[in-house]
N, C-alpha and C positions, 0 to 999 in steps of 0.2 A: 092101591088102586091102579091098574093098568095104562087105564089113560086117565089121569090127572090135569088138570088146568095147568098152564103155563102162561104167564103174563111178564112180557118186556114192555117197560113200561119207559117212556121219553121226556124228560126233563130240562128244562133252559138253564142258561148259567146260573140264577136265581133258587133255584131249586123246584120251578112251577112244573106242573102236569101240561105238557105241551100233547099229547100222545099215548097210545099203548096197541098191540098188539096182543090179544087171548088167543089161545092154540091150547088144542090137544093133539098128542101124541100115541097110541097104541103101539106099544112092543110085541107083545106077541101076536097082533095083526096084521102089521106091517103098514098104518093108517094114519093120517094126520089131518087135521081138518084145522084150518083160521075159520074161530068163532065171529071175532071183528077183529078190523085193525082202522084204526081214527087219527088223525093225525089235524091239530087247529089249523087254520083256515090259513091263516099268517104263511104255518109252518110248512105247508105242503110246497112240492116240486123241489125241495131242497134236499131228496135223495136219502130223509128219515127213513120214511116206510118202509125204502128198497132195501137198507141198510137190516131193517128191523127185521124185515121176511127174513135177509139171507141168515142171520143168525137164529132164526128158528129154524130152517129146512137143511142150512148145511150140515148141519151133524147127521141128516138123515135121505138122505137124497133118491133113496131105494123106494120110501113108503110110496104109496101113494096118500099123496096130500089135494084133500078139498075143502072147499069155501064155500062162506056163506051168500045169500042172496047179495046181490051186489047190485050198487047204482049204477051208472053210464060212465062215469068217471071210474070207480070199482073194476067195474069190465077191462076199460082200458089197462087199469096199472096192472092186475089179474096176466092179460094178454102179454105184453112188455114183459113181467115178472118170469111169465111160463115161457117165453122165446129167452129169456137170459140164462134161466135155469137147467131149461130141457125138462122141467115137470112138467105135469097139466094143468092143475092149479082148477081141477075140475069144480064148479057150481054144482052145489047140491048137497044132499046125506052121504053122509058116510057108509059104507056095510060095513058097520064095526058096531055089537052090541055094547062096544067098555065105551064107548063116546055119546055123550050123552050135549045135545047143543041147545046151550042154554036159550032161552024167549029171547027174540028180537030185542032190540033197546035195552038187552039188560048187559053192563059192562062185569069190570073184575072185580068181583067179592060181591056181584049180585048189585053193583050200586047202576042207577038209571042213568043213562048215556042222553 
């Protein structure tokens, strides 16, 4: 599949789901899109997320990479991410027919967020 799901997914020393990040990727489009990236409440401002993005986008820094609808909070980190990157981190669809962006609220392996 060209652009396949891709989930990094964030854990506490415990082994609990603290997090994850869903991305697709398109190689032969040159495209990347975050599906969602969630981070617990707890968890947040402690530099996961930023941590989480750079390990999906560094390998590919060329694509163009977008995101999904985003909160006021979303915007911000979005914003920040794209001034540290140099990407866009553009809102919106993709023009890529291989990415396919799963429904709202729906997480990785389809389970409900």
């Amino acid at each position: 599949m060209p652009a396949g799901r891709h989930v990094i997914t964030l854990l506490d020393g415990g082994g609990r789901h603290i997090g994850h990040l869903d991305y697709q990727v398109c190689h032969p489009c040159g495209v990347a899109h975050v599906n969602t990236i969630a981070i617990a409440g707890h968890w947040q401002g402690m530099g996961l997320g930023r941590e989480a993005l750079h390990r999906a986008t560094d390998p590919w820094p060329a694509y163009t990479w977008t995101t999904s609808r985003q909160s006021a909070d979303g915007r911000k980190f979005f914003a920040a991410m794209a001034e540290e990157t140099g990407l866009e981190l553009v809102q919106g669809a993709v023009e890529c027919p291989h990415i396919t962006v799963p429904p709202r609220g729906l997480g990785p392996g389809g389970a409900l967020l």
